[in-house]
C-alpha positions as CSV (number, residue, x, y, z in Angstrom):
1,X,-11.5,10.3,-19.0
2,X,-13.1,11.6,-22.0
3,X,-15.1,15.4,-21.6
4,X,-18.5,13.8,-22.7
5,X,-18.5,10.8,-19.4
6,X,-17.0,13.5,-17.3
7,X,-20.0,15.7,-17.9
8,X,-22.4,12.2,-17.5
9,X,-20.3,11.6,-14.2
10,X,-21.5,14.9,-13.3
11,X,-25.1,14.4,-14.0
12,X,-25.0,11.4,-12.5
13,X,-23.4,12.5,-8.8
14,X,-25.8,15.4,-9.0
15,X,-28.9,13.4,-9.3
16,X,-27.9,11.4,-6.5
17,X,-27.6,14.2,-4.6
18,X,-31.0,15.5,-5.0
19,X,-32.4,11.9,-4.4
20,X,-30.4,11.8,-0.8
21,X,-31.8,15.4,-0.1
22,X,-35.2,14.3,-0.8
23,X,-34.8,10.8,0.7
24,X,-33.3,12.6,3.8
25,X,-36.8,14.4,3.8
26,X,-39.1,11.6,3.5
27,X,-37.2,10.1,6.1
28,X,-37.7,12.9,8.8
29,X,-41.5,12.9,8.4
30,X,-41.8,9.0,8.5
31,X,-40.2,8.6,11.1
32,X,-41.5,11.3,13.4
33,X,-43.1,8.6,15.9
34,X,-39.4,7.1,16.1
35,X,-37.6,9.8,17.8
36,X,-34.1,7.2,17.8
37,X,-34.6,6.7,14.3
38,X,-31.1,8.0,12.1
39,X,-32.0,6.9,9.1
40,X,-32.5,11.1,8.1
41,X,-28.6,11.2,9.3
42,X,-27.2,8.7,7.2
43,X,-29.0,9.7,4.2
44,X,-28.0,13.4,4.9
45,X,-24.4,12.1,5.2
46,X,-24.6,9.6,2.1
47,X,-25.3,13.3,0.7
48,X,-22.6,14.9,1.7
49,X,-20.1,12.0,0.5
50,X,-21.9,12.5,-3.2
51,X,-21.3,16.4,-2.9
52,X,-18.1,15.7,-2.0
53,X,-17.2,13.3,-4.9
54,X,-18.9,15.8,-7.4
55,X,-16.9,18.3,-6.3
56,X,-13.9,16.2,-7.1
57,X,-15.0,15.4,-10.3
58,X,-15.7,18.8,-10.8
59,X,-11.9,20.5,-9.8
60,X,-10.4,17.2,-11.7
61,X,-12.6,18.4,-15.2
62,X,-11.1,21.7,-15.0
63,X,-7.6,21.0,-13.3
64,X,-7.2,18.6,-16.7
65,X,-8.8,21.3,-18.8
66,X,-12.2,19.1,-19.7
67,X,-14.4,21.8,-18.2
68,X,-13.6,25.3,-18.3
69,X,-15.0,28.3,-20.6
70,X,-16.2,26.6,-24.2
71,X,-18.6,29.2,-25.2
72,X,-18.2,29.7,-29.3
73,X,-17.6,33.8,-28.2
74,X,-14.6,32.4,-25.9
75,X,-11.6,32.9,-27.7
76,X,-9.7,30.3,-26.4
């Protein structure tokens, strides 16, 4: 996988985390009338299976050397 759609990848997984969290949160104050309503669980675990696969991507970027330091005042 090239560096530049690892780092998209990234993005990617990381905006879909954010929208979980805050669909997760819209959830729990729509449903407050519906107290057997789980639709706040399953977005908080959709969530936790896209933090999950970002950290994946994540170790496999810098396992495979993709990620890592790349600051010009890194000698590398």
């Amino acid at each position: 996988m090239h560096a530049v759609a690892l780092k998209i990848l990234i993005l990617v997984l990381l905006a879909c985390v954010i929208g979980s969290l805050f669909t997760s949160f819209f959830f729990l104050f729509k449903d407050v009338d519906v107290p057997e309503s789980r639709r706040a669980l399953y977005a908080l675990g959709i969530r936790i299976a896209f933090a999950a696969a970002l950290m994946l991507v994540i170790f496999y970027g810098l396992y495979t050397g993709q990620l890592g330091l790349g600051a010009p005042w890194h000698n590398t």
